[in-house]
N, CA and C atoms as an extended XYZ file, in Angstrom:
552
Properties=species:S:1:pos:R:3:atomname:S:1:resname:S:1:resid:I:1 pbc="F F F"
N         0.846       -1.180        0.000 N   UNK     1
C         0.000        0.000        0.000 CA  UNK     1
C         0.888        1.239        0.000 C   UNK     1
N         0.777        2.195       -0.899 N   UNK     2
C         1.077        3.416       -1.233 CA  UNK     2
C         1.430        4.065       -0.060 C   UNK     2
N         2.099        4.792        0.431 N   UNK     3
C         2.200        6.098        1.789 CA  UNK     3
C         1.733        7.053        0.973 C   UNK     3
N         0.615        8.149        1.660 N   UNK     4
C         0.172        9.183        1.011 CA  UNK     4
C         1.288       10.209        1.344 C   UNK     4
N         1.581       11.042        0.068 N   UNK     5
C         2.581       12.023        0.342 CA  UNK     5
C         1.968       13.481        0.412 C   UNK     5
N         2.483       14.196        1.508 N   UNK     6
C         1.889       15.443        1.980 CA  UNK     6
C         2.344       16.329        0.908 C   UNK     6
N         1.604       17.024       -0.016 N   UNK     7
C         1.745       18.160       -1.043 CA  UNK     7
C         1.957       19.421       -0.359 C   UNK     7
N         2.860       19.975       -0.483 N   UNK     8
C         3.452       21.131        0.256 CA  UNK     8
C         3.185       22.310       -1.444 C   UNK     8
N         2.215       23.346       -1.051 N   UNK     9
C         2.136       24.358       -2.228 CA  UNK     9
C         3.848       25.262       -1.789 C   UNK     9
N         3.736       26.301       -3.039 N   UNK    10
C         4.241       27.138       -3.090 CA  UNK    10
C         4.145       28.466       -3.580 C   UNK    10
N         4.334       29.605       -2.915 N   UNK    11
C         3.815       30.956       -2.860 CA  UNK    11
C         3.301       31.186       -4.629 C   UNK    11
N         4.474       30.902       -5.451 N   UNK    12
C         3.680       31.282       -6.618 CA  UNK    12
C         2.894       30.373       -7.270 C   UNK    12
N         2.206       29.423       -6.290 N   UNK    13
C         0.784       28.622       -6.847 CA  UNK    13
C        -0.007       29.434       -6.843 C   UNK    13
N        -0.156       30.206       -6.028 N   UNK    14
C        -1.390       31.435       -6.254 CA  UNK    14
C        -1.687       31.988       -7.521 C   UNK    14
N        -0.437       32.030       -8.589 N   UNK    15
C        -0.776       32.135      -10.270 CA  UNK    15
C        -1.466       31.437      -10.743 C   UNK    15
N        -1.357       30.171      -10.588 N   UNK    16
C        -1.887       29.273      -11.096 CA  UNK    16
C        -2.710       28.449      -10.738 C   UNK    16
N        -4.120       28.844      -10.121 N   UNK    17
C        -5.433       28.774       -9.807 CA  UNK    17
C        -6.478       28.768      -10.886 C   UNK    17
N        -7.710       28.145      -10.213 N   UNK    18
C        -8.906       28.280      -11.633 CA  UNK    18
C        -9.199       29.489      -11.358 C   UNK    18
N        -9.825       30.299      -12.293 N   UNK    19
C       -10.057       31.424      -12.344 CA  UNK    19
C       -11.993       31.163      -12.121 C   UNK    19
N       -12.115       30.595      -11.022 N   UNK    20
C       -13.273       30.388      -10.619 CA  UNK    20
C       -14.192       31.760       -9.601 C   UNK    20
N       -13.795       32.689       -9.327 N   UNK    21
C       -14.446       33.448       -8.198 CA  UNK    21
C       -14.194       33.437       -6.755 C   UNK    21
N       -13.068       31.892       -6.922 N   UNK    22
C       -12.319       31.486       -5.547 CA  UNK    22
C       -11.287       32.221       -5.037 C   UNK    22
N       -10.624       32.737       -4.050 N   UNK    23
C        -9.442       33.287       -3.900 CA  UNK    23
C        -8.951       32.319       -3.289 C   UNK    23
N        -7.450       31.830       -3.907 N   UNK    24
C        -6.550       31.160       -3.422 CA  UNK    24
C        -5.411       31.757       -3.111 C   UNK    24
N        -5.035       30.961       -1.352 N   UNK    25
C        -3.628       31.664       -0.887 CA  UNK    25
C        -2.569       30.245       -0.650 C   UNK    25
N        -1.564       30.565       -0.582 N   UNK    26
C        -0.970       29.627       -0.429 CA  UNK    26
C         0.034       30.228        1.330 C   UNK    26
N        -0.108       29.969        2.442 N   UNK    27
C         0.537       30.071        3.707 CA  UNK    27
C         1.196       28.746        4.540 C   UNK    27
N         2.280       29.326        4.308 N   UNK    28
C         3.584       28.032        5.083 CA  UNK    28
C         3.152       27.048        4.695 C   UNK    28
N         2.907       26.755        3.144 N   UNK    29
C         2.456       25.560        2.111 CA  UNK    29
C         1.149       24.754        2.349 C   UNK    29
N         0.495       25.628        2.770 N   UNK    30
C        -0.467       24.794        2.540 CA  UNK    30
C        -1.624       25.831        2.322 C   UNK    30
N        -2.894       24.856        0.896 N   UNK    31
C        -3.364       26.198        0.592 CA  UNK    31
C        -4.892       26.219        1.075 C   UNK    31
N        -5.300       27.274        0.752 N   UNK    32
C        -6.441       27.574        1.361 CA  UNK    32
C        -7.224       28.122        0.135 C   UNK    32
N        -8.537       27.930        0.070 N   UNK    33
C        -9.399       28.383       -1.072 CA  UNK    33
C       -10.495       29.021       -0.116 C   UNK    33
N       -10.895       30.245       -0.467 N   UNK    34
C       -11.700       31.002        0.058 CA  UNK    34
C       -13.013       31.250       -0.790 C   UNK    34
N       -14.554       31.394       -0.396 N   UNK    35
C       -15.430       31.765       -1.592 CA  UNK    35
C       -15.761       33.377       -1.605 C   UNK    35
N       -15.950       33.752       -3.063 N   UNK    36
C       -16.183       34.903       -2.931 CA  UNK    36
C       -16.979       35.679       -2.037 C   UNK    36
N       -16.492       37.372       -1.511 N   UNK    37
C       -16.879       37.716       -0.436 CA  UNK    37
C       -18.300       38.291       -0.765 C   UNK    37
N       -19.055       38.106        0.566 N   UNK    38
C       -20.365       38.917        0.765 CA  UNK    38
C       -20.478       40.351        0.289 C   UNK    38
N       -21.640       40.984        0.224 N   UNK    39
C       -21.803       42.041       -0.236 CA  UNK    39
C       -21.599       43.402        1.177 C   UNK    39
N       -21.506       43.115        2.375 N   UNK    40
C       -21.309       44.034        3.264 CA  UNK    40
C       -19.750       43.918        3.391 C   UNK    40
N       -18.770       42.587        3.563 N   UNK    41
C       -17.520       42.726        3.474 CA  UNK    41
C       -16.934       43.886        1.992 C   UNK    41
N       -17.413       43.334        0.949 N   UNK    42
C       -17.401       44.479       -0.109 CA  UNK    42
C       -17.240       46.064       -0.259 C   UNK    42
N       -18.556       46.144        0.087 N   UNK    43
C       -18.578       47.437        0.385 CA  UNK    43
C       -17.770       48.068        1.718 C   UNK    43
N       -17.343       47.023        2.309 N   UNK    44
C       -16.453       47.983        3.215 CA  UNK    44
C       -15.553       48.313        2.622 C   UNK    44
N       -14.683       47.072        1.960 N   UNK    45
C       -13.016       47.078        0.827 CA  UNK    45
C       -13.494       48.526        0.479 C   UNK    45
N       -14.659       48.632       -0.568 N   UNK    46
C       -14.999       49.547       -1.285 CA  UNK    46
C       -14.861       50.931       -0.886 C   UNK    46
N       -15.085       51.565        0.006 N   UNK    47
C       -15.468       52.632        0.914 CA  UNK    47
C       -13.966       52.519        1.788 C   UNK    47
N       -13.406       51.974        2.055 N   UNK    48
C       -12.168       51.906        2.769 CA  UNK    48
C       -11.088       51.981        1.694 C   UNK    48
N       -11.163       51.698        0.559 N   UNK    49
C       -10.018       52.222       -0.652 CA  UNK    49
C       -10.610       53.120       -1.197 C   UNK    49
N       -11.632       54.125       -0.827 N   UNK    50
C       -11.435       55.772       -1.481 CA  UNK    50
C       -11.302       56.320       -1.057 C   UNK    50
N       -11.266       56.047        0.961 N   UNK    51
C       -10.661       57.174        1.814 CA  UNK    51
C        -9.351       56.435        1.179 C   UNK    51
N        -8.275       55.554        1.504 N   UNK    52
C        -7.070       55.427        1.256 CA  UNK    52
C        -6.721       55.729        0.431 C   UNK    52
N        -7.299       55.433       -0.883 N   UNK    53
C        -6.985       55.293       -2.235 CA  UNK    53
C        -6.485       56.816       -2.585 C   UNK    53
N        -7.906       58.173       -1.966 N   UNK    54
C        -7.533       59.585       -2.404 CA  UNK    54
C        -6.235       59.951       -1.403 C   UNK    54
N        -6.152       59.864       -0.419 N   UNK    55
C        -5.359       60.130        0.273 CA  UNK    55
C        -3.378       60.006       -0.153 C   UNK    55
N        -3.874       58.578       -0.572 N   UNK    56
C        -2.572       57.871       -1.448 CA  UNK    56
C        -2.071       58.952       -2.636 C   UNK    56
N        -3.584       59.064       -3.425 N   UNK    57
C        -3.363       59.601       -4.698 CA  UNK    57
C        -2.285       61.193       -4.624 C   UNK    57
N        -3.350       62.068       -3.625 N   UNK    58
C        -2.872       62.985       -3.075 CA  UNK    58
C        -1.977       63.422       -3.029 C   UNK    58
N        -1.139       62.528       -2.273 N   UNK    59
C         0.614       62.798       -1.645 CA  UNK    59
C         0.963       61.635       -2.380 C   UNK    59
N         0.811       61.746       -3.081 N   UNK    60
C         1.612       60.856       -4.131 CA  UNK    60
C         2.633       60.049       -2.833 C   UNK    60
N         2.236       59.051       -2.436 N   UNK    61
C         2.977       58.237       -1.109 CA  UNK    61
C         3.120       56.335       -1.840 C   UNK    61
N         2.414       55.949       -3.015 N   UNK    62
C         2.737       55.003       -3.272 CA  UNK    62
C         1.793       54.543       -3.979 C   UNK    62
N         1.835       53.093       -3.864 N   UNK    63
C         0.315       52.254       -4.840 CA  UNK    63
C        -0.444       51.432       -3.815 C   UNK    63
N        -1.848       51.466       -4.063 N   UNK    64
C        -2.650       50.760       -3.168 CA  UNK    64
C        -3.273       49.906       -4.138 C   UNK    64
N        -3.772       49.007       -3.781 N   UNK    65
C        -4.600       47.968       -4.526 CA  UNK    65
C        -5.550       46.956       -3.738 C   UNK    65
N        -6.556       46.608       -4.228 N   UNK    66
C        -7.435       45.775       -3.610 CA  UNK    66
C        -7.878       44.746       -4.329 C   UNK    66
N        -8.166       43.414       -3.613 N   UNK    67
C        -8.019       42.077       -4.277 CA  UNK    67
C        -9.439       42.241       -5.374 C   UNK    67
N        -8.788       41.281       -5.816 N   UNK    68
C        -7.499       40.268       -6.270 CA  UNK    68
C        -6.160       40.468       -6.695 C   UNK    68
N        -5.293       40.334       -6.042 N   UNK    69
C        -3.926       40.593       -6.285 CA  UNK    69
C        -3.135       39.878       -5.663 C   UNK    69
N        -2.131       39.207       -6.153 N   UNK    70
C        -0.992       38.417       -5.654 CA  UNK    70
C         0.019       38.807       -5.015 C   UNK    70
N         0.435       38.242       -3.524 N   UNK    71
C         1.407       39.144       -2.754 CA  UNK    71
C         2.278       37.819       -2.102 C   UNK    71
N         3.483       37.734       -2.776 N   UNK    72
C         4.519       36.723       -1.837 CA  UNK    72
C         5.295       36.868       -1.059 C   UNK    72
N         5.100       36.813       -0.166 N   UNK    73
C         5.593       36.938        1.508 CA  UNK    73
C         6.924       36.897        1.306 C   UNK    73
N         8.390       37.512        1.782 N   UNK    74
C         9.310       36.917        1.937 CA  UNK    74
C         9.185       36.019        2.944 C   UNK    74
N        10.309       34.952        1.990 N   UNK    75
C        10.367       33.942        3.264 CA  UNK    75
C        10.161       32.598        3.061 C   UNK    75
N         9.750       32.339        1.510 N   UNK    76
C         9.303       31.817        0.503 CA  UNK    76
C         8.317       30.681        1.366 C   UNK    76
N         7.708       30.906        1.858 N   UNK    77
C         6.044       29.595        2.566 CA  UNK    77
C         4.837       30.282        1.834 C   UNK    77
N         4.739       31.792        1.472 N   UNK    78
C         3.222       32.477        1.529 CA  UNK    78
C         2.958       33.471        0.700 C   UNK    78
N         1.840       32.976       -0.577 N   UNK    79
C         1.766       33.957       -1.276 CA  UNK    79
C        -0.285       33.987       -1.023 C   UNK    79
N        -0.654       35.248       -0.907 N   UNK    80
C        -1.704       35.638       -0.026 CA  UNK    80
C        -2.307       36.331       -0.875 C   UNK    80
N        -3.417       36.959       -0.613 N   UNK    81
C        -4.296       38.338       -1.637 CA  UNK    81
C        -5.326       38.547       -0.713 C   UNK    81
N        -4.573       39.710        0.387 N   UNK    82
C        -5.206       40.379        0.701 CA  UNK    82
C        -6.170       41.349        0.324 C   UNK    82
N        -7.188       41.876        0.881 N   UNK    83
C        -7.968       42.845        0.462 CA  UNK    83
C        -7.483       44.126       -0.070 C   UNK    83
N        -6.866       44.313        0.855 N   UNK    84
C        -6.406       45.930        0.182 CA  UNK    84
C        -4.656       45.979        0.877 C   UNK    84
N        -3.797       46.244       -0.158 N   UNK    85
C        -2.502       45.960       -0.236 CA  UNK    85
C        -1.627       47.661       -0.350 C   UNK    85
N        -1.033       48.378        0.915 N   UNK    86
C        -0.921       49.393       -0.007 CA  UNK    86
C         1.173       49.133        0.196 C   UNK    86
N         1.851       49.762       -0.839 N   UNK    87
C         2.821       49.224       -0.942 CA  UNK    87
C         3.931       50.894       -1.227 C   UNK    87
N         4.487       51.519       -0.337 N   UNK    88
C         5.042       53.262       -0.184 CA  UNK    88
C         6.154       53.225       -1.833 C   UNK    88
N         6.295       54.204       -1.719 N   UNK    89
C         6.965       54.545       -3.042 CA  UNK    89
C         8.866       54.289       -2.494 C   UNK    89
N         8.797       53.836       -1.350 N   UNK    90
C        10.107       53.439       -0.755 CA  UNK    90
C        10.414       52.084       -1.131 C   UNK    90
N         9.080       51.383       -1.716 N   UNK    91
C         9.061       49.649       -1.422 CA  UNK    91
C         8.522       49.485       -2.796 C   UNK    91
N         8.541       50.509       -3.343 N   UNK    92
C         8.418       50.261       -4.794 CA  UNK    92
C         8.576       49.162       -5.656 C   UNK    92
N         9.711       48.651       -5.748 N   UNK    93
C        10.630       47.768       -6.207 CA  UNK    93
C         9.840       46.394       -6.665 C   UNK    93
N         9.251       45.976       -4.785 N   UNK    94
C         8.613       44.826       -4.876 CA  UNK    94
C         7.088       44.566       -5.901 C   UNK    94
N         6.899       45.655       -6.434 N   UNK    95
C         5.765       45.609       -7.328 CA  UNK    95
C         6.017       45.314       -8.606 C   UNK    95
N         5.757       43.981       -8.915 N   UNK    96
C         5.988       43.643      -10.351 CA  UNK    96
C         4.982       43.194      -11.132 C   UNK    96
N         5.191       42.701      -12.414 N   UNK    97
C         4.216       42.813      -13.577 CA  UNK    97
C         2.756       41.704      -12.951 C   UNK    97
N         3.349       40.318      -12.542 N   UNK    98
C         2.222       39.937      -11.936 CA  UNK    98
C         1.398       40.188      -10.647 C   UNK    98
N         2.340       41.346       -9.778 N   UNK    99
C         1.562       40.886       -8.438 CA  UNK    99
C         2.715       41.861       -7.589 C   UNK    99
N         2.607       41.495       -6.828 N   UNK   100
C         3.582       42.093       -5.511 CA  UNK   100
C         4.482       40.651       -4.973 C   UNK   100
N         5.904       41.099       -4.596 N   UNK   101
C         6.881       39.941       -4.422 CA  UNK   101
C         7.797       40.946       -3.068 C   UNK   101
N         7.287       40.740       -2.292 N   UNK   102
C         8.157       41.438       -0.973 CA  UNK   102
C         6.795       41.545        0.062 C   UNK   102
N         7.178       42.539        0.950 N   UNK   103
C         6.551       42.617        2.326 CA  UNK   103
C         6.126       44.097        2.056 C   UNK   103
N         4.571       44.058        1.784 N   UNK   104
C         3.934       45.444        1.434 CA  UNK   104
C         3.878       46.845        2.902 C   UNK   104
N         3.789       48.108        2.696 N   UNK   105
C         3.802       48.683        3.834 CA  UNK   105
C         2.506       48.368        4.907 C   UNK   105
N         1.125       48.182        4.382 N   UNK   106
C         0.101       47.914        4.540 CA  UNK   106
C        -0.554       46.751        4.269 C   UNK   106
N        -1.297       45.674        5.047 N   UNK   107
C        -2.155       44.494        4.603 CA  UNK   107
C        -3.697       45.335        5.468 C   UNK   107
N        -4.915       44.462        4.718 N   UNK   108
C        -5.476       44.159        5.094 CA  UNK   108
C        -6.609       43.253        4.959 C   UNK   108
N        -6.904       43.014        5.998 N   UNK   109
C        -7.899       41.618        5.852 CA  UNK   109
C        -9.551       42.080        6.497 C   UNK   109
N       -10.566       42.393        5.738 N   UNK   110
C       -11.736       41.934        6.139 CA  UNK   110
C       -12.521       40.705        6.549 C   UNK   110
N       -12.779       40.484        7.630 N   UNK   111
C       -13.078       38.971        8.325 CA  UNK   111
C       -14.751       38.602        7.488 C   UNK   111
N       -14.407       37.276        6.890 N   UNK   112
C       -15.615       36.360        6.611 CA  UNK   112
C       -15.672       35.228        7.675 C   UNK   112
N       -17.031       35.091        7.273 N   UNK   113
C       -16.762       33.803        8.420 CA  UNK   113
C       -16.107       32.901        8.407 C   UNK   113
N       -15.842       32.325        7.051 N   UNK   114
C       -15.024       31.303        6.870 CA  UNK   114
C       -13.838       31.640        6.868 C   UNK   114
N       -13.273       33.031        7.300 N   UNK   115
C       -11.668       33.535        7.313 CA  UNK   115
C       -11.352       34.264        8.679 C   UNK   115
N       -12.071       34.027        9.593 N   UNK   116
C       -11.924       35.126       10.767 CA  UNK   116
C       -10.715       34.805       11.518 C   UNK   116
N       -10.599       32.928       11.425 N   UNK   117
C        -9.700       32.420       12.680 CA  UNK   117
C        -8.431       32.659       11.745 C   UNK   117
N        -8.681       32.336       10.541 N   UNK   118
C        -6.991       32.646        9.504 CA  UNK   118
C        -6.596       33.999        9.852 C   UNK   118
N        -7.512       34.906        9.315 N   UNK   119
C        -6.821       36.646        9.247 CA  UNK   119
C        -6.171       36.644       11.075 C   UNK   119
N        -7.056       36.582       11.910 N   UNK   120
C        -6.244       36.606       12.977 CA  UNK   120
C        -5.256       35.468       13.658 C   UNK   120
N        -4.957       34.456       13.057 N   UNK   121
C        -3.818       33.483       13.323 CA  UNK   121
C        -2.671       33.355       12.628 C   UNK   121
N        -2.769       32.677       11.337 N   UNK   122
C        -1.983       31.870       10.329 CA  UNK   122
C        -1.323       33.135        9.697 C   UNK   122
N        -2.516       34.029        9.051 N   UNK   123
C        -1.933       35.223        8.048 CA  UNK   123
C        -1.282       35.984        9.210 C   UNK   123
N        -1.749       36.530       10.320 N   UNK   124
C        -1.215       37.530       11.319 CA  UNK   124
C         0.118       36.885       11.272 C   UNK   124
N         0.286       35.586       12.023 N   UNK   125
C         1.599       35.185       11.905 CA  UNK   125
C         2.530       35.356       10.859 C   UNK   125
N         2.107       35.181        9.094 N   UNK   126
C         2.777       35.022        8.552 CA  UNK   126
C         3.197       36.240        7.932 C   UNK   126
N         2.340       37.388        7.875 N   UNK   127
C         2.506       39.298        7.652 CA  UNK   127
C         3.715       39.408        8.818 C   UNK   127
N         3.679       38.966       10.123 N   UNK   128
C         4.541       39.311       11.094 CA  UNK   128
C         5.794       39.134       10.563 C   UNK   128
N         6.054       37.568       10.487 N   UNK   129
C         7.168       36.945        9.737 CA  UNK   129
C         7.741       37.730        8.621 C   UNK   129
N         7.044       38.204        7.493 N   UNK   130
C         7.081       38.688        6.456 CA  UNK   130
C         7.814       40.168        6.712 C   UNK   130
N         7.364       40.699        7.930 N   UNK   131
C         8.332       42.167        7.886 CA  UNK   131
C         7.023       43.042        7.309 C   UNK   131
N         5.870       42.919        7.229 N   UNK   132
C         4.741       44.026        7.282 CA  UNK   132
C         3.993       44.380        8.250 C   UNK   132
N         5.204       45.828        7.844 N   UNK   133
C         4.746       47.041        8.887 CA  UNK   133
C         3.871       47.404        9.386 C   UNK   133
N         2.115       47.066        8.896 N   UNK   134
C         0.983       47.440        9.368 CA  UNK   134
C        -0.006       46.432        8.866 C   UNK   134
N        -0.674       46.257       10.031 N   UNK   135
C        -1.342       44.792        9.699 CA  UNK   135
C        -2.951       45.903       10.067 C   UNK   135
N        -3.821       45.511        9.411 N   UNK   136
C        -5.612       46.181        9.732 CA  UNK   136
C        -6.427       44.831        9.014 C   UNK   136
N        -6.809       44.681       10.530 N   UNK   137
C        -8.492       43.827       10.637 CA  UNK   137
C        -9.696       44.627       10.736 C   UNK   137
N       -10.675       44.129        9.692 N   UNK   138
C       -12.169       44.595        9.490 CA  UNK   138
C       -12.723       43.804        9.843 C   UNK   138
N       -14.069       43.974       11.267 N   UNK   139
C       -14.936       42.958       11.628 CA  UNK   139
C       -16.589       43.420       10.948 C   UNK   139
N       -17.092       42.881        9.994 N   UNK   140
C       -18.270       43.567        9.534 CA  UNK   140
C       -19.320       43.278       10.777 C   UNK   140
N       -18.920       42.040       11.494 N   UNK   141
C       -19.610       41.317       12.466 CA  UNK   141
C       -19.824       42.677       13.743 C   UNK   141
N       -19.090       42.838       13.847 N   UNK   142
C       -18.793       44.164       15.026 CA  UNK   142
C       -18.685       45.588       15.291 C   UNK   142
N       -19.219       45.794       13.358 N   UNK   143
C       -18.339       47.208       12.708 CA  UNK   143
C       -17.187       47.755       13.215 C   UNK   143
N       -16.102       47.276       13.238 N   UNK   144
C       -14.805       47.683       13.960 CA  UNK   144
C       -13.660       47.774       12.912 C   UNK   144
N       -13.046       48.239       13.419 N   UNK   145
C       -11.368       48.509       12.530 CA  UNK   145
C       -10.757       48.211       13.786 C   UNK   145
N        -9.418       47.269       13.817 N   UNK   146
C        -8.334       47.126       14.417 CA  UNK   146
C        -6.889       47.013       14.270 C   UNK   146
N        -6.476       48.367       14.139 N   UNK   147
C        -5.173       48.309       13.692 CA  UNK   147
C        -3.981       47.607       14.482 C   UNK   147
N        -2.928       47.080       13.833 N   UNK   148
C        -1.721       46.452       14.422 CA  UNK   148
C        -0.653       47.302       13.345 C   UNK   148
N         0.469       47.426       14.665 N   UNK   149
C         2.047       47.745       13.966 CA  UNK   149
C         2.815       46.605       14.217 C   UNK   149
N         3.582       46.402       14.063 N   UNK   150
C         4.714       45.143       13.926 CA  UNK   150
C         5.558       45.650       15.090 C   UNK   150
N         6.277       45.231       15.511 N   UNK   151
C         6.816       45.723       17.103 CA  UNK   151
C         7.532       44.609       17.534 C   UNK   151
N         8.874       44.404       18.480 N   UNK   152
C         9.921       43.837       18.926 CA  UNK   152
C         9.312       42.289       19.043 C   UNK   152
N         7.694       41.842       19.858 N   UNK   153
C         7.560       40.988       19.604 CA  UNK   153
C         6.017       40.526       18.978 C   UNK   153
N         6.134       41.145       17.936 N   UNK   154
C         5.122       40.791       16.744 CA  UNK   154
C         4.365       42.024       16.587 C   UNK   154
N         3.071       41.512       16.289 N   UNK   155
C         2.270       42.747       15.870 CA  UNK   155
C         1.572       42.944       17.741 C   UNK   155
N         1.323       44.714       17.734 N   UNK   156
C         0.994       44.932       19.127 CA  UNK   156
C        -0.157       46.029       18.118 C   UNK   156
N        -1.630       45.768       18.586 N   UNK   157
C        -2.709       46.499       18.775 CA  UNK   157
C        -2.437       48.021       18.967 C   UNK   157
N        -3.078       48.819       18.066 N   UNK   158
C        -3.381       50.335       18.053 CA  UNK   158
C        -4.646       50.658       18.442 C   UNK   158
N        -5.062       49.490       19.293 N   UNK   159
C        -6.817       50.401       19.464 CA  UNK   159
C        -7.882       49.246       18.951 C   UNK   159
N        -9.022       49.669       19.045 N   UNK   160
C       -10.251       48.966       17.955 CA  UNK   160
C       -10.938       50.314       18.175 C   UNK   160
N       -11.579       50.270       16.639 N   UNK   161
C       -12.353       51.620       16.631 CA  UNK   161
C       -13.476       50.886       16.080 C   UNK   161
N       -14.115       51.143       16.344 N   UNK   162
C       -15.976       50.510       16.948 CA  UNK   162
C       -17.080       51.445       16.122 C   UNK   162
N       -17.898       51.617       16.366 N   UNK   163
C       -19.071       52.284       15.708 CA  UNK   163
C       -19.219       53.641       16.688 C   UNK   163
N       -19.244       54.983       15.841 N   UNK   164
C       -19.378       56.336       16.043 CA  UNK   164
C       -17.579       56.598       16.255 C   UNK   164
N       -16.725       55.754       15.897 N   UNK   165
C       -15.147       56.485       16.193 CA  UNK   165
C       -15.136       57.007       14.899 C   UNK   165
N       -13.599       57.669       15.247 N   UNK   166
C       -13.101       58.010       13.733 CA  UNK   166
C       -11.404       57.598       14.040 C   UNK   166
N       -11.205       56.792       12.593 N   UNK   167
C        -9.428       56.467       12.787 CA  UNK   167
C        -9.020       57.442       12.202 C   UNK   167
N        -7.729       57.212       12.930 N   UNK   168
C        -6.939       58.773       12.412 CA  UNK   168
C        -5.520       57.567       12.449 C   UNK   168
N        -5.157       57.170       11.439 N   UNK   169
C        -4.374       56.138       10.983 CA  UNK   169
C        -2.792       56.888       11.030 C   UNK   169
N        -1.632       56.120       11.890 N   UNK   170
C        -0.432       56.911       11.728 CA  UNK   170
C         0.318       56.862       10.877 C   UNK   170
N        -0.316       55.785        9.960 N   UNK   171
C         0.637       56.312        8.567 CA  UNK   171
C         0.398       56.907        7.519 C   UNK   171
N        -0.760       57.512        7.482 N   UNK   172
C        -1.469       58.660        6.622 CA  UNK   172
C        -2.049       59.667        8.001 C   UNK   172
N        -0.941       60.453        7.998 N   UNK   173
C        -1.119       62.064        8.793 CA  UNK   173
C        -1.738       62.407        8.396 C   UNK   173
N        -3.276       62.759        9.007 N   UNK   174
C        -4.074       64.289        9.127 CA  UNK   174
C        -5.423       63.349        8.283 C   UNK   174
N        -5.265       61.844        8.273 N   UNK   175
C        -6.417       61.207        7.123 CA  UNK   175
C        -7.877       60.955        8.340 C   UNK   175
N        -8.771       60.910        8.267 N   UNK   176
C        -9.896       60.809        9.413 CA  UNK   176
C       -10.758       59.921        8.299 C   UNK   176
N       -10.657       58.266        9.250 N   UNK   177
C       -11.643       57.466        8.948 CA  UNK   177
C       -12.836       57.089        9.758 C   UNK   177
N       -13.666       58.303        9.408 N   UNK   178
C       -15.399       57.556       10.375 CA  UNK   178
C       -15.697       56.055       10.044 C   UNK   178
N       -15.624       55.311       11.260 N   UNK   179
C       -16.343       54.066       11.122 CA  UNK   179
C       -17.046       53.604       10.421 C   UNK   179
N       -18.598       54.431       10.996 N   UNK   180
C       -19.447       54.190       10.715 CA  UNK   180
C       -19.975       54.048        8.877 C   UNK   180
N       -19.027       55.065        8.180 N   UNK   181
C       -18.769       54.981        7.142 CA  UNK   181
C       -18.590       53.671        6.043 C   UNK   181
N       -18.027       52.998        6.953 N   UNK   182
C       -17.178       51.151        5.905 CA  UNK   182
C       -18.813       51.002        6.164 C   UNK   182
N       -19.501       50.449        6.889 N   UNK   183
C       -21.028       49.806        6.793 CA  UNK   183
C       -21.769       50.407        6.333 C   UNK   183
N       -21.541       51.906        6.091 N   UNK   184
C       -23.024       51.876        5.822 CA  UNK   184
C       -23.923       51.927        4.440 C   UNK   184
């Protein structure tokens, strides 16, 4: 009888997916298929990349993007597609023709149900690993924003901003994100 052999992916399997509506990541080899997101996770992405997006545009500070987009972790275990990816005009480099290949300045992850325990475990761990500087969780469940910075030992919490706050994000000076805004 055969021994079953454990298939270990690799970051740039994420190219080469069905182009089904699925988002596939590949983290510390092993992959994960996600189904396309709900219509309130959406509209948050949505509404959360035109405060960023103008802000970006503005001060000309870099490129932002929102999934689908391919992002390989250094470190070679994890290539991911986060929601909204923004990447400074310092880190330029790592932006290439297919996708992003380095450790972006910005991730973020809007929580589905079927992704809540990943965005805050596996991916947190593996953005940490990766050397990205700013990690942001969206709970549509909770209307919340929770920012993380990367810090001596991992990512350390900036807060949760809840329903009626406004973020005032430290790596876009002087930007004011009302909450209540991503839901409504």
């Amino acid at each position: 009888m055969a021994v079953p052999v454990r298939v270990r992916f690799l970051p740039d399997d994420i190219w080469d997916t069905p182009e089904d509506g699925n988002r596939y990541e590949v983290i510390d080899g092993e992959l994960y298929v996600t189904p396309p997101p709900v219509e309130r996770h959406q509209n948050a992405s949505s509404v959360l990349h035109v405060f960023l997006g103008r802000y970006v545009w503005e001060h000309k500070l870099g490129k932002l993007y929102s999934a689908p987009i391919g992002v390989v972790l250094p470190g070679g275990g994890s290539g991911v597609q986060p929601d909204l990816v923004f990447v400074s005009n310092e880190h330029r480099k790592i932006i290439v023709e297919r996708g992003i290949e380095g450790a972006p300045d910005l991730v973020v992850e809007i929580f589905s149900p079927s992704t809540r325990a990943r965005d805050r475990g596996i991916k947190m761990r593996a953005y940490a690993a990766a050397g990205v500087l700013h990690y942001w969780m969206l709970d549509p469940r909770t209307r919340s924003l929770e920012p993380h910075r990367l810090g001596d030992q991992g990512y350390e919490r900036q807060g949760t901003f809840g329903p009626g706050s406004i973020f005032q994000p430290e790596l876009f000076p002087g930007l004011d994100i009302p909450i209540d805004d991503l839901w409504s």
